[in-house]
ZALUM-418564 format. One line per 4 residues: their letters; for each residue x, y, z of C-alpha. Coordinates in steps of 0.001 Angstrom, whole numbers, plus 500000, padded with zeros to 6 digits. Layout:
N
A = X/Y/Z; ...
This chain:
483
XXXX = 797424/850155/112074; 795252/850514/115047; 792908/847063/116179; 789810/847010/117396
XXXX = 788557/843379/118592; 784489/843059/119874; 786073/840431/122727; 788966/842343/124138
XXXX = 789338/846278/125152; 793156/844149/125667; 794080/841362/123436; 795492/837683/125568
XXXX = 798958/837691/125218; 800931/834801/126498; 799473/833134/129505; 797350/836242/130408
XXXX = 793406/836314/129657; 793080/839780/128254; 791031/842338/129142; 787289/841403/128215
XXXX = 784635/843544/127514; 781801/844368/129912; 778938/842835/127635; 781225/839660/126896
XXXX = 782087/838720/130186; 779616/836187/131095; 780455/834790/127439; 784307/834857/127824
XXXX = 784419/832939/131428; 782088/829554/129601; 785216/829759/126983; 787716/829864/129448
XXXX = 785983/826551/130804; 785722/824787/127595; 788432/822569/126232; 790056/822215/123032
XXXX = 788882/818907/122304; 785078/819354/123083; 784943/822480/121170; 786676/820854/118074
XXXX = 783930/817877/118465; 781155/820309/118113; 782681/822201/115416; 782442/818356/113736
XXXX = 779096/817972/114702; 777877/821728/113222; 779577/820951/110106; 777765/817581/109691
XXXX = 774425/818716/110397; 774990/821566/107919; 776607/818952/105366; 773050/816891/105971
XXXX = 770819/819416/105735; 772540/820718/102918; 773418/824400/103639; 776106/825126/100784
XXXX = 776681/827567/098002; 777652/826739/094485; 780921/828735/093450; 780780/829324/089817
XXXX = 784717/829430/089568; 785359/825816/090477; 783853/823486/087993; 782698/819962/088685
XXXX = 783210/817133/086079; 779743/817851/084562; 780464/821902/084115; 778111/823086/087559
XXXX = 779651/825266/090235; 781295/822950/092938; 779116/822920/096071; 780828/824218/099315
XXXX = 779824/824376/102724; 780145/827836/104546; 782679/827142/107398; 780407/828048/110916
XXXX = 782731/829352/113543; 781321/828187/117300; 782243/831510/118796; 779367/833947/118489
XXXX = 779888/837647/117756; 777725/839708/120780; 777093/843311/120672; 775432/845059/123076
XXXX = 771407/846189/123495; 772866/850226/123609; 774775/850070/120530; 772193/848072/118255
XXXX = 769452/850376/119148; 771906/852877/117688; 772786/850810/114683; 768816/850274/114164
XXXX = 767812/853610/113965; 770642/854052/111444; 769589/851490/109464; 766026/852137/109545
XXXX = 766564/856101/108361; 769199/854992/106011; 766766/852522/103880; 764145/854901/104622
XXXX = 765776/857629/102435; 767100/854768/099710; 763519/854465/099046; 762805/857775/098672
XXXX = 766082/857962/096345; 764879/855435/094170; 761016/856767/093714; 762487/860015/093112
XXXX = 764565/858925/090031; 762184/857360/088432; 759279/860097/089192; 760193/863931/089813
XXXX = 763955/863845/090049; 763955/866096/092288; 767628/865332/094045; 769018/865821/090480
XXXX = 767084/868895/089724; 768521/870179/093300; 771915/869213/091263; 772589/866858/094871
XXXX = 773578/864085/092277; 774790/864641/088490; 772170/863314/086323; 774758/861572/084196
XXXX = 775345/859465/087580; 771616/858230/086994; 770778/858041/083273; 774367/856342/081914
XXXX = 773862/853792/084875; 773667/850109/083811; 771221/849945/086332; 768941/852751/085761
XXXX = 765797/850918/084117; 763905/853400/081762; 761078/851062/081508; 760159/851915/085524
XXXX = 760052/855625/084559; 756746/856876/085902; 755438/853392/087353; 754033/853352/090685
XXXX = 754588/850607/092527; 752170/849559/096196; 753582/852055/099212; 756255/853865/097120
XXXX = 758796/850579/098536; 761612/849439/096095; 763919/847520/097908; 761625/845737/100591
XXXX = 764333/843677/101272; 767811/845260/102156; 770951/843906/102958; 773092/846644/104413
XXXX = 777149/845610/104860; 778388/847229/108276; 781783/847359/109602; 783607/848513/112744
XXXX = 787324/850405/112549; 788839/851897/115290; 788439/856090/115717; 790827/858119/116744
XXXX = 790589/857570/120186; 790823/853537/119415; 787169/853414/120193; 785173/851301/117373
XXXX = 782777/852740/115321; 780259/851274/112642; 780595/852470/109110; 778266/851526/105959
XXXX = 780566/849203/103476; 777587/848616/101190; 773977/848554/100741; 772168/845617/099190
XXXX = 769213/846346/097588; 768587/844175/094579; 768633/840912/095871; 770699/840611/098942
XXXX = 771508/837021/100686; 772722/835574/103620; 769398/835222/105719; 769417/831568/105677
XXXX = 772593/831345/107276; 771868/834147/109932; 768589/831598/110874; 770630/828282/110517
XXXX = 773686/829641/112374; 771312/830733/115461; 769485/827240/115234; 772980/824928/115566
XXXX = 774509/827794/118287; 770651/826868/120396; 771252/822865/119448; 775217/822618/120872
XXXX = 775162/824998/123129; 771771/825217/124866; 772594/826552/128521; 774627/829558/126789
XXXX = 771498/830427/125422; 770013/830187/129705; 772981/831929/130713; 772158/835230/128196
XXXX = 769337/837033/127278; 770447/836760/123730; 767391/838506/121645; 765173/836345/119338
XXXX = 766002/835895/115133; 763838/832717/114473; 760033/835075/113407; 761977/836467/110019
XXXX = 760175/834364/107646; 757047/835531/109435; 758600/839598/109303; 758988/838758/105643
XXXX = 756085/837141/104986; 754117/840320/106548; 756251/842610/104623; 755762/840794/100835
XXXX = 751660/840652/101289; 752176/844195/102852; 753414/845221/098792; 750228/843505/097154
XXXX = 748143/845512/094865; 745381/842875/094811; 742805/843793/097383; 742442/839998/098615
XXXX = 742673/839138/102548; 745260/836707/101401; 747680/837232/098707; 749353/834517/096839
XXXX = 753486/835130/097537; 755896/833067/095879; 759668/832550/095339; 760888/833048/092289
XXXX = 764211/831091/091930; 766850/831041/088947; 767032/827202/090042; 768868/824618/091537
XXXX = 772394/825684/090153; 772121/829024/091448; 774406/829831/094235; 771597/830881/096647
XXXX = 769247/828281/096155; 769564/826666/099180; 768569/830236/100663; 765561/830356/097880
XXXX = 764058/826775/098604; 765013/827452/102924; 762957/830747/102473; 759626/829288/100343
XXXX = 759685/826610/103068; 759887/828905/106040; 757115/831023/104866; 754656/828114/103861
XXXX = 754501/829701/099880; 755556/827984/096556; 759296/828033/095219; 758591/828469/091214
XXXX = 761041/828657/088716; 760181/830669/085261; 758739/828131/083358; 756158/827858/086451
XXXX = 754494/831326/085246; 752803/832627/082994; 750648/835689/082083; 747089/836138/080605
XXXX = 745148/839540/080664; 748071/841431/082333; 747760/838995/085083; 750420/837115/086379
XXXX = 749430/832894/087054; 751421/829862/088282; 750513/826716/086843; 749428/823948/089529
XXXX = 748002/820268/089648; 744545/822400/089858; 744936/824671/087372; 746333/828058/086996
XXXX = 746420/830222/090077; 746538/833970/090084; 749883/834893/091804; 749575/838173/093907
XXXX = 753245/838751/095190; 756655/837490/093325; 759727/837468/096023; 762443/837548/093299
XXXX = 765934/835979/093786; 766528/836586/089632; 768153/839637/088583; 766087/842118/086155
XXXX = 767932/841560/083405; 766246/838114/083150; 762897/838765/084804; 760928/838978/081693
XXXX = 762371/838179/077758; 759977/840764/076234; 761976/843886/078044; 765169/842399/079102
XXXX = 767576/839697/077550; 765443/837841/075148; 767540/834260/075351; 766578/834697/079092
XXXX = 764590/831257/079819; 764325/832467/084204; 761957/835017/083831; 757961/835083/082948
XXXX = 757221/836729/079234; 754689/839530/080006; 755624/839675/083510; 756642/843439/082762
XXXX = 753388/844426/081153; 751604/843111/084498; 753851/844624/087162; 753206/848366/085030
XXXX = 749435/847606/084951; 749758/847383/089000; 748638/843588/088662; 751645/841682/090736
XXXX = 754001/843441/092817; 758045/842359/092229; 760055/842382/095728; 762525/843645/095474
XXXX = 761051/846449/092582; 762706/846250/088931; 765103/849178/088761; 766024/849491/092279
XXXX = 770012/848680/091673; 770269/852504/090830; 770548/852832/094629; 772962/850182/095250
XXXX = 775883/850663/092782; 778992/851766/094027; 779027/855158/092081; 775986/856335/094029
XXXX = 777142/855100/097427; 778896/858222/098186; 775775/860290/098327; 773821/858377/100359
XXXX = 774584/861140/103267; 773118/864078/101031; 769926/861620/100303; 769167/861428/104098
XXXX = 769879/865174/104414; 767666/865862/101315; 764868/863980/101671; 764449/863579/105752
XXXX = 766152/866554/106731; 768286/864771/108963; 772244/863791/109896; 773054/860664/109118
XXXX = 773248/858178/112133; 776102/855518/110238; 778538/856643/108575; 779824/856043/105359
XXXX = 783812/854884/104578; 785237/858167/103329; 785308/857348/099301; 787613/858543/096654
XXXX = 785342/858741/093302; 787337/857947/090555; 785654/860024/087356; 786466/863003/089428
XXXX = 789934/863871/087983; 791371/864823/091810; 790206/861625/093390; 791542/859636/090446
XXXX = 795026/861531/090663; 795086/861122/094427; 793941/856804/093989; 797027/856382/091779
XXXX = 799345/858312/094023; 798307/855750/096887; 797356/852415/095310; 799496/850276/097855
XXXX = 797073/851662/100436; 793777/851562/099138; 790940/849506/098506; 790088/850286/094904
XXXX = 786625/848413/094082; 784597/848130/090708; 781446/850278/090569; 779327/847134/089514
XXXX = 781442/844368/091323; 780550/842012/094104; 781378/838790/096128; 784549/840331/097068
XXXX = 785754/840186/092964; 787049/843208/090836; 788803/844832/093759; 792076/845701/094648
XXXX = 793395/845625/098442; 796353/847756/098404; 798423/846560/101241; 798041/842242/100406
XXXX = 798413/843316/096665; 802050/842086/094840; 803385/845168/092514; 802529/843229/090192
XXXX = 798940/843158/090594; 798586/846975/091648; 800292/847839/088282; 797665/845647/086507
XXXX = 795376/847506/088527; 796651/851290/087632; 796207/850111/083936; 792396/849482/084245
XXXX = 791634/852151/086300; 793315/854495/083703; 791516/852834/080867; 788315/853439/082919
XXXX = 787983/855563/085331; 784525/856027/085963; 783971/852272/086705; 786223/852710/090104
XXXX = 785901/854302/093380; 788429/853674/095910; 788419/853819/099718; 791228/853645/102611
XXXX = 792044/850255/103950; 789833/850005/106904; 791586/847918/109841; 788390/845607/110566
XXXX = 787326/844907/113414; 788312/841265/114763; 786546/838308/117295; 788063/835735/118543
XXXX = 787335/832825/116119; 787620/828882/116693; 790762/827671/114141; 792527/824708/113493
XXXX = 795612/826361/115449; 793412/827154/118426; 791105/830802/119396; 792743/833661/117410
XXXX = 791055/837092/116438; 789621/837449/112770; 788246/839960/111019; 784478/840088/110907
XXXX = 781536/842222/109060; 778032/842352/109827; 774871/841799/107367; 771701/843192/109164
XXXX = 768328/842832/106489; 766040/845477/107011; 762486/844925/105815; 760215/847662/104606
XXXX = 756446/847300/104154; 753768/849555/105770; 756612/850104/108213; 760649/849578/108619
XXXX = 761662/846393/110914; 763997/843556/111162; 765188/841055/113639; 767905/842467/116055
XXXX = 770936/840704/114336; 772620/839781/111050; 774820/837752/109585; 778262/838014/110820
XXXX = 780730/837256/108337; 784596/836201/109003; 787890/836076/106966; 789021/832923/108227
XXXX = 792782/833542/106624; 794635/835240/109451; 795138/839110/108358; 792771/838507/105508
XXXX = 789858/841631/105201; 787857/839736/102550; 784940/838014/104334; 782948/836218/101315
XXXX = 782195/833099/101274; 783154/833069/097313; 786761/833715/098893; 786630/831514/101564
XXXX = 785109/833271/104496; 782923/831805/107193; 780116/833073/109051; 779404/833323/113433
XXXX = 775678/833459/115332; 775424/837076/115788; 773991/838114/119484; 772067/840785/120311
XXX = 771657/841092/124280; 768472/842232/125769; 768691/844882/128328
């Protein structure tokens, strides 16, 4: 299988440097100074400082003695992942007319229905989807914006010509994370490693809690100069609440749990020392099935009772919008191309993976003829679970595999095993390329922008192509140079 590495047009072999990369040569001759020991001392100090401030993740499948998700660090790699100012204005404009039509997409289905009138999408795709909401049928929410806040997944395989080029894994639209680390990773690359940071015109990351902030009051309906935004968190044991309490902080607005809310009128308060406040904006890291126990799961004890009746009567606005995982399940990945054809009248910039569906009774013949090389991947999973790699599956596990996807075929699509991309990575054997993905989050409001980077994820097992930190990935600074 062909490589591509971001570093090297020509991997180092034995006592030989390689063949670096024009925008990663100023980079790769600091490394080349460096020494072992100093760089292992700072990977010390990183971890530390993270370990202090507290930047971990719970993972749910490792218990602690009290029954809580053990708390993990992410591992921080010290070698930075750089890409070029050419190829992210590129990658920008993708992203921006991707989301762009996503929104559209998501309006649509719950207004007109146009693409499925068109017959661009089989309305059975929509309507049977777990997360189709009925209840946002015919609810206008501020600007026509669902998923304010996306987290698109983009990776780099070699073309034909051995050339790397970017291709849409995924698109996170209910309630994508990872920013904190993207800001925290670019704040301990500055604090160890200041003169790199002289050396490159590396552009800027740290004004994304202000991009958000702008983007959240952007969605108000109240008419106020200054609408009240808040967190809403699941709580402390959530994974992401690190991320949840990092963001509330950054942005100088309240972190609120459920129980913090209430609603009176069709108005949506938070209770304070002072009294009840009227809460304009809700930045929700809870998913909709526990957002509000009238309309979703009634045991839910996260969400606000009411909060549903508000949001319809145009009272709060709900970042990102109730409803918008219609747009970011696996089964409607594949037409994201025909959505930027249909509604923008355009080509698509990025690419998807090519994607074998697996209701369609060809695609499902032609997944079970070629399961060793696939990646086969749940409709509804994430975090890297319900999937099956192909080529680092046992028999075993691939016939385990063939059984469920015959039992259910509809809840599978399958894609070919895309060689990743890889970056020289800092491990405990010494520098050695690993494979790496890229999270940029694109913010819509009155208009589409983000900060020119991402988080860069890495499968720190050598050969591995599962980056998430559930499965023991890490995560690099990600550099975007300034012409």
């Amino acid at each position: 299988m062909r490589q591509f590495d971001e570093m090297y047009s020509r991997l180092p072999a034995s006592g030989d440097a390689g063949e670096v990369r024009q925008h990663y040569e100023a980079y790769a001759r600091w490394l080349q100074a460096q020494d072992p020991q100093t760089m292992a001392a700072r990977r010390e100090e990183a971890e530390m400082i993270f370990r202090r401030v507290g930047i971990t993740f719970a993972v749910y499948g490792d218990k602690d003695e009290d029954g809580s998700g053990t708390e993990r660090l992410i591992p921080f790699d010290l070698i930075p992942r750089v890409i070029a100012a050419q190829e992210w204005k590129s990658m920008e404009a993708g992203l921006v007319q991707r989301v762009t039509a996503l929104n559209r997409f998501i309006h649509d289905v719950y207004h007109d229905q146009d693409i499925l009138k068109a017959g661009v999408i089989p309305r059975e795709q929509i309507e049977n989807n777990a997360q189709f909401r009925p209840e946002m049928v015919g609810v206008d929410v501020p600007n026509q914006i669902y998923s304010h806040i996306s987290g698109i997944d983009i990776v780099r395989a070699p073309d034909s010509a051995g050339k790397g080029e970017y291709y849409v894994l995924e698109d996170n639209l209910r309630v994508p994370s990872g920013v904190s680390y993207m800001l925290e990773d670019r704040k301990m690359m500055m604090r160890l490693f200041p003169e790199l940071f002289s050396q490159h015109r590396v552009a800027p990351v740290a004004h994304y809690p202000d991009l958000l902030l702008e983007t959240l009051r952007a969605s108000s309906p109240a008419t106020t100069a200054e609408p009240t935004v808040v967190v809403l968190t699941p709580g402390m044991y959530n994974s992401a609440y690190f991320e949840h309490a990092f963001l509330a902080q950054q942005m100088g607005v309240e972190l609120v749990e459920g129980q913090d809310l209430f609603v009176k009128d069709k108005f949506v308060y938070m209770r304070t020392t002072r009294g009840p406040k009227r809460v304009d904006v809700i930045y929700r890291r809870v998913d909709d099935d526990f957002l509000d126990p009238n309309v979703f799961r009634p045991t839910s004890t996260l969400g606000c009772a009411g909060l549903m009746d508000a949001y319809k009567a145009g009272h709060v606005a709900i970042c990102n919008a109730v409803g918008t995982g219609v747009a970011d399940d696996k089964s409607i990945y594949p037409y994201v191309p025909d959505m930027i054809k249909f509604y923008l009248g355009e080509e698509p910039i990025l690419k998807n993976v090519p994607t074998f569906q697996c209701r369609k009774p060809d695609d499902l013949k032609y997944t079970l003829a070629n399961l060793k090389d696939l990646v086969v991947k749940e409709v509804h999973g994430a975090g890297g679970y319900g999937m099956l790699v192909g080529p680092a599956s046992t028999k075993e596990e691939i016939e385990r595999f063939r059984g469920a996807l015959l039992a259910n075929p509809e809840g599978y699509i399958a894609q070919p095993t895309l060689s990743l991309s890889s970056c020289p990575t800092f491990v405990d054997s010494g520098i050695a390329p690993r494979h790496i993905d890229l999270r940029p989050f694109v913010l819509s409001g009155r208009t589409v922008q983000m900060v020119p980077g991402g988080l860069t994820r890495v499968a720190l097992k050598e050969g591995s192509l599962v980056v998430n930190s559930s499965q023991g990935g890490g995560t690099k600074d990600t550099w975007i140079l300034q012409d």
